[in-house]
Structure formats: C-alpha cells, structure tokens
VEXVEX-363126 format. One record per residue (C-alpha): residue in three letters; x negated, y, z. Coordinates in steps of 0.5 Angstrom, whole numbers, padded with zeros to 4 digits, always signed. Each point is the difference from the previous one (the first is absolute). Example, Ala and Ser with C-alpha at 12.3 -4.5 7.8 and 13.67 -1.06 7.14 Angstrom:
// VEXVEX-363126
ALA-0025-0009+0016;SER-0002+0007-0002;
END
This chain:
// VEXVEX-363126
UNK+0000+0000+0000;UNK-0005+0005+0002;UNK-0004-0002-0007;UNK+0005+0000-0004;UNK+0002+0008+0004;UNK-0007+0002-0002;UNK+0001-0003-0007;UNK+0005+0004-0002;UNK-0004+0007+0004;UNK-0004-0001-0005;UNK+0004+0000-0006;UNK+0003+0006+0003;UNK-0006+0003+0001;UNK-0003-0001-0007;UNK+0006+0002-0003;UNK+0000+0007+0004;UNK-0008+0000-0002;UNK+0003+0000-0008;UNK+0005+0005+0001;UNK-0005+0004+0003;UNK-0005-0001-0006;UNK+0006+0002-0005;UNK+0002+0006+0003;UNK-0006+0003+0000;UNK+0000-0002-0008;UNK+0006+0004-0001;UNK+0001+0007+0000;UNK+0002+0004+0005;UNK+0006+0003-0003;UNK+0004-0007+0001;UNK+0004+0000+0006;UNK-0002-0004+0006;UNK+0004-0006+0000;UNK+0007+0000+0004;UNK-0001+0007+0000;UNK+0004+0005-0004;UNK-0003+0007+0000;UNK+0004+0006-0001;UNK-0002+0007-0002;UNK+0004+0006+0004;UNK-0001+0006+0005;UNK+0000-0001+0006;UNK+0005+0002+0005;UNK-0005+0003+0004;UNK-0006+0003-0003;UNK+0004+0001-0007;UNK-0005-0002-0003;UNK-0002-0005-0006;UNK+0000-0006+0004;UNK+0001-0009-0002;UNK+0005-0003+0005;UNK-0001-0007+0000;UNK+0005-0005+0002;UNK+0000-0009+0000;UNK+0003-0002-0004;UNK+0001-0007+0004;UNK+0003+0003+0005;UNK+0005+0004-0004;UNK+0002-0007-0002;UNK+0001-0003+0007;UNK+0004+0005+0003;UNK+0004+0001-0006;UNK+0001-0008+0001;UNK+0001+0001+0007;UNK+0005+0006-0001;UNK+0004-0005-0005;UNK+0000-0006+0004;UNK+0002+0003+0007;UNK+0005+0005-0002;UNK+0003-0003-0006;UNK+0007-0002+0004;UNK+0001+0008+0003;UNK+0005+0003-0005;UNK-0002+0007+0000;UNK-0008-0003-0002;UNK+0004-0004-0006;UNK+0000+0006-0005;UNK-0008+0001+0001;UNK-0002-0009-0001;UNK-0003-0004-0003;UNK-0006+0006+0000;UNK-0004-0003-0005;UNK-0006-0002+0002;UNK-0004+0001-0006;UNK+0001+0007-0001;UNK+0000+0007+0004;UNK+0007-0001+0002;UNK-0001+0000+0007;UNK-0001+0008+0000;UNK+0006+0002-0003;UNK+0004-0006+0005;UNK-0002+0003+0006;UNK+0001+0008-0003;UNK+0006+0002+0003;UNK-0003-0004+0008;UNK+0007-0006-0001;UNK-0005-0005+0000;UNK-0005+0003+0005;UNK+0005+0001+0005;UNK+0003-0007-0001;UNK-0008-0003+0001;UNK+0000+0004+0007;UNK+0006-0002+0002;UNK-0003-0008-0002;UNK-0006+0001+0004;UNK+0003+0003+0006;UNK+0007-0001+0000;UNK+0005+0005+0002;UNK-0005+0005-0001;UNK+0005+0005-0005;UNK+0007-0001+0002;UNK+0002+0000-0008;UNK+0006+0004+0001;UNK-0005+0006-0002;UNK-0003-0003-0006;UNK+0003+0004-0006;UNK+0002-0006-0006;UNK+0003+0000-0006;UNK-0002+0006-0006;UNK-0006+0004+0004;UNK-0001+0008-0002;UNK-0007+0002+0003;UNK+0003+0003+0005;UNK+0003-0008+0003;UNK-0007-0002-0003;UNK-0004+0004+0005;UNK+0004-0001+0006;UNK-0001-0007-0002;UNK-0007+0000+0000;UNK+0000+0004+0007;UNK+0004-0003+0002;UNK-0006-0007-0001;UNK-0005+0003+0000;UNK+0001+0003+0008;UNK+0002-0007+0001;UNK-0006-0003-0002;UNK-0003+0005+0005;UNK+0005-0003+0005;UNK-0002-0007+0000;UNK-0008+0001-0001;UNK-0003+0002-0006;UNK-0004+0007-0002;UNK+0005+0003-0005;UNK-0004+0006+0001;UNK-0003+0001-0006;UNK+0006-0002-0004;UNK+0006+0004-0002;UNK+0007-0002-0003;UNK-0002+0005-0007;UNK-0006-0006+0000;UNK+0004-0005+0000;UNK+0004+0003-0004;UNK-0006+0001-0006;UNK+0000-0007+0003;UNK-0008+0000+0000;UNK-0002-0007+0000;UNK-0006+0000+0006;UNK+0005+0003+0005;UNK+0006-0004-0002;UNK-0005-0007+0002;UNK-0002+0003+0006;UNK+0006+0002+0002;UNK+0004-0006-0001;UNK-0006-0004+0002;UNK+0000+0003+0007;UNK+0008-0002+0000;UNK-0002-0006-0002;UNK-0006-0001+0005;UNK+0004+0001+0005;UNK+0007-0004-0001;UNK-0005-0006+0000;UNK-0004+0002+0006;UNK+0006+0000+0004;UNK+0001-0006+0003;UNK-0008-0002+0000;UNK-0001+0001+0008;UNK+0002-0004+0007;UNK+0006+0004+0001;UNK+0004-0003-0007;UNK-0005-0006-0001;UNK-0001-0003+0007;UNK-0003-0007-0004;UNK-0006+0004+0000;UNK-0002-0001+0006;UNK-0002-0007-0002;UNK-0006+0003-0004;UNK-0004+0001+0006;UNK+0001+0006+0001;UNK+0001+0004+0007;UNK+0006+0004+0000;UNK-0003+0006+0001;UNK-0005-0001-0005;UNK+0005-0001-0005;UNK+0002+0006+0000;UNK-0007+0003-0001;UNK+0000-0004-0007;UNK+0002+0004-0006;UNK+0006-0003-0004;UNK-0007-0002-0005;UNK-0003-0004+0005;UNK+0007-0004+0003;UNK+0001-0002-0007;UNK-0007-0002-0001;UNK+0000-0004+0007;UNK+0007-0004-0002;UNK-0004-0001-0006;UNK-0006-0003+0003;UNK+0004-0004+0005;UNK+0004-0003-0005;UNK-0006-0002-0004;UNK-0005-0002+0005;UNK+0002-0007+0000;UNK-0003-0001-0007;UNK-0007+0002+0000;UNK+0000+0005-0004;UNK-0002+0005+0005;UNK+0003+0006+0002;UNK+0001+0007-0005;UNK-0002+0006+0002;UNK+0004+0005-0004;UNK+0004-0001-0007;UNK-0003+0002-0005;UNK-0007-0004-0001;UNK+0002-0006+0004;UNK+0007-0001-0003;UNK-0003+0001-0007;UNK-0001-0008-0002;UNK+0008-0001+0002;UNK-0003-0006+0006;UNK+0003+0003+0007;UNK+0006+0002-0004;UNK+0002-0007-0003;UNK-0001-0003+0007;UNK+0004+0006+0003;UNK+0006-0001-0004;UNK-0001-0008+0001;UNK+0000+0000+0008;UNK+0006+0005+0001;UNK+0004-0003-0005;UNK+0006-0005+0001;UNK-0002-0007-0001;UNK+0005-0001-0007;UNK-0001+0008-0002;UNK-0006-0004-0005;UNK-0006+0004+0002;UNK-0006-0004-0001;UNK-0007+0002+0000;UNK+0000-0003-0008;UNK-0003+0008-0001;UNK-0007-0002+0003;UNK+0000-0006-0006;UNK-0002+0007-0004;UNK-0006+0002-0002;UNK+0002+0006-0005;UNK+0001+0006+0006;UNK+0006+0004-0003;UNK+0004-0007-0002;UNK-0001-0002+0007;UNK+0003+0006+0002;UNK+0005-0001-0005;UNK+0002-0005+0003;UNK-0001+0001+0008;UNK+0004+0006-0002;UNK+0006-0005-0003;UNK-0001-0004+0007;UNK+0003+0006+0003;UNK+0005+0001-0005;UNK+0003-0007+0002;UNK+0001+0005+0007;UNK+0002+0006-0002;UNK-0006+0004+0001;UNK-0002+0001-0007;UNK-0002+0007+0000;UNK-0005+0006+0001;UNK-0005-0004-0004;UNK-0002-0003-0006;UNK-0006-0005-0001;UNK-0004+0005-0004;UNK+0002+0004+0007;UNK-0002-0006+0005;UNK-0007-0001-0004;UNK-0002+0008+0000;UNK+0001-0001+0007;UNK+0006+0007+0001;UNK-0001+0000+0006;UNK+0006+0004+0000;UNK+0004-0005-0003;UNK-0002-0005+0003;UNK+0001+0002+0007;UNK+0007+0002-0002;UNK+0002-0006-0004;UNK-0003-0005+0008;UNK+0004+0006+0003;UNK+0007-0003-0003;UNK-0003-0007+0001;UNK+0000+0001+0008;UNK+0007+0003+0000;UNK+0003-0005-0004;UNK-0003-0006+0002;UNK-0004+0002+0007;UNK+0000-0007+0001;UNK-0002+0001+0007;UNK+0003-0003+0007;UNK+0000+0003+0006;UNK-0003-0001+0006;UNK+0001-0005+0005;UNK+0000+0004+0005;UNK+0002+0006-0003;UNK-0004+0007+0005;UNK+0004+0006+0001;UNK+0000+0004-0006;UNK+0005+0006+0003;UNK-0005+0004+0001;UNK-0003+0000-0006;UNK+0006+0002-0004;UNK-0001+0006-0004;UNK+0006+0006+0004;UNK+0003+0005-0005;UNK-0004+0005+0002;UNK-0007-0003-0001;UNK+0003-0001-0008;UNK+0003+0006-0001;UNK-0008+0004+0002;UNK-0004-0006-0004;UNK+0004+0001-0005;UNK-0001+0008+0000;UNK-0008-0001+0001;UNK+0000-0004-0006;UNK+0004+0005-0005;UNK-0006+0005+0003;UNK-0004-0005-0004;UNK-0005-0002+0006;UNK-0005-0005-0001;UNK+0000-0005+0002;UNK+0008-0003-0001;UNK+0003+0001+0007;UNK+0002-0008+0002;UNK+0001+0001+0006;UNK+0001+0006+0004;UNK-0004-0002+0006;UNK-0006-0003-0001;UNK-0001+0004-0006;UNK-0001+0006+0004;UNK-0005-0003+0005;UNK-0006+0003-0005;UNK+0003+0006-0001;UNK-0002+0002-0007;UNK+0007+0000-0002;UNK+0002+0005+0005;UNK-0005+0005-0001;UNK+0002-0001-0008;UNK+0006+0002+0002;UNK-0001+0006+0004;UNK-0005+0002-0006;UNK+0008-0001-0004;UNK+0003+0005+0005;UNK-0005+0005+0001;UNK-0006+0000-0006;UNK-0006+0000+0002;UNK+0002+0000+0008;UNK-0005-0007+0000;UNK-0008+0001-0001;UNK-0001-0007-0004;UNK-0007+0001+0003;UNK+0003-0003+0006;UNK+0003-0005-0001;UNK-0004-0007-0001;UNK+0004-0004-0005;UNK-0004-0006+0001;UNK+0000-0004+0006;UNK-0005-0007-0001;UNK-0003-0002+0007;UNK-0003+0002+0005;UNK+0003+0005+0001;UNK+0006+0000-0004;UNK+0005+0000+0004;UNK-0002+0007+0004;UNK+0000+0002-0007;UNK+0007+0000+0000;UNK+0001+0002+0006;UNK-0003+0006-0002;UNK+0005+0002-0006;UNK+0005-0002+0006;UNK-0003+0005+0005;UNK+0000+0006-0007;UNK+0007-0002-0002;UNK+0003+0002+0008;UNK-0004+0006+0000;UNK+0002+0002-0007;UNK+0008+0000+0003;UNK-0001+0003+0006;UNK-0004+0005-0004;UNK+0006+0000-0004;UNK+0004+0001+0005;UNK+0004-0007-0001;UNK+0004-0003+0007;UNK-0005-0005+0001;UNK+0000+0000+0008;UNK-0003-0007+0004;UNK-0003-0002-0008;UNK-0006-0002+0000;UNK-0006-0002-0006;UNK-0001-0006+0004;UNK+0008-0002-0001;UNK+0000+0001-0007;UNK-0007-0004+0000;UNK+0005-0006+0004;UNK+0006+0000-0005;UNK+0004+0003+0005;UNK+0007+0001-0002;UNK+0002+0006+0004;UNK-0005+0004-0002;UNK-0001-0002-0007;UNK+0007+0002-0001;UNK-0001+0006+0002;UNK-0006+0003-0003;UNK+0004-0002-0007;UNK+0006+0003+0002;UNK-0003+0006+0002;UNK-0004+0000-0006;UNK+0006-0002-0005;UNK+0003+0006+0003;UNK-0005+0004+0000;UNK+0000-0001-0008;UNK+0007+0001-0001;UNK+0000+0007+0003;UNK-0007+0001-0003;UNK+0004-0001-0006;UNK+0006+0005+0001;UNK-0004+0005+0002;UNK-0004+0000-0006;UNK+0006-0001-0004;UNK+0003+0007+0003;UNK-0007+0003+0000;UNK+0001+0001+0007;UNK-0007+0003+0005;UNK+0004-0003+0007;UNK+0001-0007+0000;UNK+0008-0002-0001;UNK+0004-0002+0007;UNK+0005-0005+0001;UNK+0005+0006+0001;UNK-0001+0003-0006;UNK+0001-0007-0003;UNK+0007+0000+0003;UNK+0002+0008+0000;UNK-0002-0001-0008;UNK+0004-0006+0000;UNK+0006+0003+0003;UNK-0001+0006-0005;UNK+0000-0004-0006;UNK+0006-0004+0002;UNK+0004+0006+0002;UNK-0001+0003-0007;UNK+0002-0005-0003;UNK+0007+0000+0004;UNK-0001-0007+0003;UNK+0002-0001+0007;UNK-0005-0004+0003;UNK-0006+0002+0003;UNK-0006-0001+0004;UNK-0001+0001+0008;UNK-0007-0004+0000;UNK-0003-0006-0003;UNK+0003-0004+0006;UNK+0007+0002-0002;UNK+0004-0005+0000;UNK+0005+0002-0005;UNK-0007-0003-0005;UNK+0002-0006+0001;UNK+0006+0000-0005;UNK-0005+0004-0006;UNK+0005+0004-0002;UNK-0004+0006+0003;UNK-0006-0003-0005;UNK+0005-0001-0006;UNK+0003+0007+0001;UNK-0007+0003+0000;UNK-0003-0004-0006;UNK+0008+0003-0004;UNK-0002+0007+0003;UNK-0008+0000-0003;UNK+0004-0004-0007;UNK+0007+0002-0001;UNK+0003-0006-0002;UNK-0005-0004+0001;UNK+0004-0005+0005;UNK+0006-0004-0002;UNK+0005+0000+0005;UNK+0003-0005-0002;UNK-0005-0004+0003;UNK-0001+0002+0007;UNK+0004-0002+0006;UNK+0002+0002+0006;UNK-0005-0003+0004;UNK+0004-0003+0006;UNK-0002-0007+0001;UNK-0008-0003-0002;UNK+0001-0002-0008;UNK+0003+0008-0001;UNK-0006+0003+0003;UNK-0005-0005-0003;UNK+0003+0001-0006;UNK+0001+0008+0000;UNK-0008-0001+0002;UNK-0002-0004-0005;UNK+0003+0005-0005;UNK-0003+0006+0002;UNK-0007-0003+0001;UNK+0000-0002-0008;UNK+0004+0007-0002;UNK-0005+0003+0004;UNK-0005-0003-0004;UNK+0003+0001-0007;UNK+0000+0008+0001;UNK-0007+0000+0001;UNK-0002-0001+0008;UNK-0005-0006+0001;UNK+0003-0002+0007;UNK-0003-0006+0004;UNK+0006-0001+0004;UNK+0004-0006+0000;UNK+0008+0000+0000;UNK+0000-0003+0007;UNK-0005+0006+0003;UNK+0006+0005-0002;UNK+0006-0005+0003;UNK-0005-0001+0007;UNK+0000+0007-0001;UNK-0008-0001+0001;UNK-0003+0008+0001;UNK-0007-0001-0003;UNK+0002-0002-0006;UNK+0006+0004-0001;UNK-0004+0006+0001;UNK-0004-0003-0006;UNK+0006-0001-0004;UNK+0003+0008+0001;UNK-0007+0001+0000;UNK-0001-0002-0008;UNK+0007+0003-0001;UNK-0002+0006+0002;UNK-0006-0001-0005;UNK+0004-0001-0006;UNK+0005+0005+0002;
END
C-alpha cells in the first residue's frame, strides 16, 4: 500500500514537472489554467487594473446554487445557472439568489416577508441586495468592500468570494462539539476541540476514519489529497455497508481517472460536488476542503461516547455568536471559531481597536509570534495592552484583568468585546454625523422620538430597556419614518403573545437591514428587550436616517 502510494506520488510529481517545463515554452499571454482573467477598472484605484476569477470555483458553487436551491419556488426562474457560461453573474444580480443562500447556511437569518420577488426595478433590486449584503455582515462575512452596485455589474471576484463565504459557512455550522457530539470519539479533549479551526476538525474526522488503513495521517487537503487515497478509504469507511462504495478507485493508476472514479463512489451518497477529478489531482484546497465538509454533514459516521462528558457549558450562547460574527465581518484574522479561546492571544482585540480607532495600536508593541520559551508571557503582554487600550478609552472594564482574557475568562472577555462592539458603533455614528463630541445614549432615544413624532407614529422610546420593544413595533415605526412606506403593514402584528413579538422582531431586524443598516442583533434581542443590543439596532438606525 505504501509503495503503490508513492508510486503514484510520483507520477504526479513527474506530471507536475512536465506541466511546468511546457508552461515555460508557451507564451506568456496565455492565461494560466483554470483562471479567467478580465480587464476592467478597479472599483478603488479606478485605475487600469486585470481581475482574476477561478473559474473551478464559479463552477462548484454554480452547481451547489443549482442543487440546494432547486425546489424553492421563487429561485425556479433563475435555475438551472449554466455552469459553463457566465450565467451566475447575471442570476444573483438583482440579490434573490444571494438572500436564499443566506437563509440555507444559517436558516432564519432573512424573514422572506422582506425579499422583493417578482418584476424587479432597480429600486426593488438595490433594497435586495442591502438587503443581503448586511445579512452576509450579519452572519460572519466581511462585506466591507462589497456594494450592492458591485453585485449588480456582477463582478466576478467579489461575486465568488461573497458566495464562498455564505457557502463556508453554512457548511461549517454544524462542525463542532455542540451539534457533532461523535467528535468527541476522535481523541480530543472537549476544551481543546473548541481550539480547533473547523480545517482542522475536518482533517482529524478524516484522519480518525482512515487510521485503520496504514495509509498515514494527512495534514492538509490540498497536496495529501492529491492522489485521491485517503479520500477512497474515507468514502468506504463512513458508507452504509449496501451504499457500493468499495475502494475499486485504489486499482487505478492514472491520477485523474482515480479521482473520476473515487468521486463516483461519492455520487452513490449524494455527495458529489464542490470538486471535479481535475480538482482533486490539482490539489484545490479549497474545494477539496468543502466538498469533505459536505461529506461530515451528510454522512458523520461518528458514534457518540459511552460516557458521554457534559457539553452544556461548552455550547456557544446567543450573545457569544452574535460578536464572533461581528468580529469576522470586520475582517479580523484570523476567523474568530471560538469567541474565547480565540482571544487569549490578543491579536484579535487589538486588530479590532485599530478598526474602532485607526492608528490608536503601536504595532510596535505588539508580539505576533508566540514560539516557546516565553510564549505565553507574549501573550499576555498583548493582553495586558488590550486592557490598557480600553481603559485609556474609557471602556466600562471594571475588575477586568490582562490575565482573564489570557485565561478564557467569559465575563471578562465579553466585556471588553461588548465594550468595543459598541464603541465601534458609535464611532460609527459619529463619523456619519461629522459630530466633534461622542454620541450618547440620550441623543439615540431623543432622535428616535423625534423622528418617529414627525412621521406622525405613535409609538415612542423612553429607553433601551422600554418594555413597549418587546413587540418591535417601535423599531418597525421607526424604520417606515426613515423610509415611507417602507413596511408593509399587512405584516405586523399585535405583539401580544411570543409568536406575534418574535414575528414582528424578525420582520423589523430584515427591514432594517433592507434599508441600508447593517444590524447584528437577533430577532430575540428586540423580543427579550436586550438593552446592549437594541442600543446597537436604534444606533445603526440613526445612521441611516
């Protein structure tokens, strides 16, 4: 087994060594394979500029679109995309498609009340795709060079890498301890699961599946994938026994026909996608991870433990999701997994106070390696500047300590990310207003009340813990004030009993996003009348009124 893997190693190797040697023979206006280059301007320097896209990937999640939207009956005008042509920049144009993909990695996230359907103007089109975009923001993905009239041109690079994100993370959802307690099996202390990037639990399911084989463990997807090996054992090992997956593929010898037909052994699972045999041999490495990603949701193949641990504790809150995924729509890196552990270090909240206030962090300072000895006090050391940035700031962070963040400490980090959540929005607004003095919390409310009394409404705001919020019909007032007519009526409810407040909620959260805010609270933060995230909804109100 492990000759005939280094065999075919080989052959790959002499093959990449041959595409090399040709490439250098032909000339260098041939575009490199499997990218499509195209000239245009660039949306930022407006200057000259060639956007490259993959056009592999154009291809996947074209099919993916296809595949997983193919039964809703507002997407059937849009499908079957052609995956062979340009189609998918003119499908997701008018942000139908892209609020339907949002809604299938993280369902609920759009109440579909708010999307415009039918003949689109560019007015509905715009409100559409605002309506998406802030969304995507909403979930996790950094949207902030990304406008709707980008998506509207349908430019091919943000396109992909707006739909890879949604797409990332819908398949990534469920990859943790919390939905996929089997994971615990794979050797794993709990805690340290919760370290692991969702890369690296796919690669330990992986790896824990295929150890009994002998084919040793793989390290990434990209290079140790490329001869299609761990990937026909995979498929084999998590099948039902009368599925006819067999491990025939290995019998191969030509790299790209094994991968033709390893892929065909997924296809008898329905999991045939992401990747074509061309993809698996190139070693995409982003493909590759997402087609074994649709492979662990549909098939986990992973029994729980005998005695199975208390997981409680280690299931992520509403509040914890809702600042991981404003940290990542900022584009921190790395990807906030887990809000805790992912701090300790603290690179990510001082790449956040440079967001809140530019130039405030002396990168000088800051150590961005951490190799033993002395590691850990490097980290601490961020840690210990990160509390001294906020207190310098005037953040609310009394009893916080460097050393609390440095331990995972809940309280404590969640409030220095609150702290800066709302520092950052206010920041925000003030820029917005060209104000000198920071904005208060009373000027909030007295413009909320001002606005609302204009527009002849008769609700009205007392503060961020009024009761009267619960129903969101203040919020939905407020939002038809900023934009008349903006809220269909029809829709909202009394609010007298849970699934009237939820369902007034959920409405005003996806309007308010139509309009243009980019709000991060949830539907149960207006219902539970939550006062540090209704401060952030009014807030982001204000800026767009």
């Amino acid at each position: 087994m492990v000759w005939r893997r280094w065999k075919l190693t080989a052959i790959l190797l002499i093959f990449e060594v041959c595409v090399e040697v040709k490439s250098s023979l032909i000339p260098h206006t041939f575009t490199d394979q499997g990218i499509v280059k195209k000239g245009g301007m660039s949306a930022v320097s407006e200057e000259g500029t060639t956007h490259s896209y993959s056009e592999e990937e154009k291809t996947a999640f074209a099919d993916w679109i296809n595949s997983n939207l193919a039964d809703d009956e507002d997407c059937k005008p849009y499908l079957d995309i052609d995956v062979n042509s340009d189609e998918l920049w003119t499908k997701i144009q008018d942000g139908i498609l892209l609020c339907k993909m949002i809604n299938l990695a993280c369902p609920g996230t759009i109440d579909e009340r708010a999307i415009n359907t039918g003949k689109l103007n560019q007015y509905k089109t715009t409100e559409n795709l605002n309506l998406a975009l802030n969304s995507a923001s909403a979930i996790g993905c950094n949207t902030e060079n990304i406008g709707a009239a980008d998506l509207q041109e349908g430019k091919p690079s943000l396109v992909l890498g707006l739909l890879w994100q949604i797409i990332r993370i819908g398949l990534f959802a469920r990859i943790d301890v919390q939905h996929s307690p089997g994971l615990l099996n794979t050797g794993v202390d709990p805690k340290d699961l919760l370290k692991l990037t969702p890369e690296e639990t796919l690669l330990r399911w992986v790896n824990y599946n295929t150890k009994s084989t002998g084919i040793g463990n793989i390290t990434n997807f990209g290079y140790d994938i490329r001869d299609s090996e761990a990937f026909t054992y995979l498929l084999k090992q998590i099948a039902p026994s009368d599925s006819g997956v067999d491990l025939g593929p290995l019998k191969e010898k030509d790299p790209e026909q094994r991968a033709e037909l390893m892929l065909q052994n997924a296809d008898k699972l329905g999991c045939r996608a992401f990747v074509t045999p061309k993809d698996v041999v190139r070693g995409n490495s982003k493909l590759n991870t997402a087609f074994v990603a649709n492979l662990f949701n549909t098939w986990p193949a992973l029994d729980l433990p005998e005695e199975m641990p208390d997981i409680e504790g280690l299931k992520e809150t509403r509040e914890e999701k809702t600042f991981r995924n404003w940290m990542n729509s900022l584009g921190v890196s790395p990807r906030v997994n887990h809000l805790y552990s992912d701090m300790m270090d603290g690179l990510i909240l001082l790449q956040i106070y440079d967001i809140v206030k530019p130039a405030v962090v002396d990168w000088g300072r800051v150590n961005k390696k951490f190799e033993d000895p002395g590691g850990n006090m490097k980290k601490m050391e961020n840690c210990e500047y990160a509390v001294e940035l906020g207190k310098d700031m005037k953040f609310s962070l009394a009893g916080v300590r460097a050393k609390d963040i440095f331990d995972g400490n809940e309280t404590s980090t969640r409030a220095v990310v609150w702290e800066l959540m709302r520092a950052y929005t206010l920041a925000w607004l003030q820029d917005l207003k060209g104000s000198e003095a920071p904005i208060k919390d009373k000027e909030i409310v007295d413009w909320v009340n001002t606005a609302l009394q204009e527009a002849g409404k008769e609700t009205s705001l007392s503060s961020f813990q009024d009761p009267e919020i619960s129903s969101s019909r203040v919020v939905l007032d407020l939002i038809d004030a900023i934009k008349p007519g903006s809220i269909d009526y029809t829709n909202v409810r009394d609010g007298t009993n849970p699934d009237e407040r939820f369902s007034n909620a959920k409405y005003a959260i996806s309007m308010a996003r139509k309009i243009g805010a980019r709000v991060y609270a949830l539907p149960e933060d207006l219902v539970e009348v939550k006062p540090k995230m209704v401060l952030t909804v009014f807030a982001c109100l204000m800026g767009r009124g």
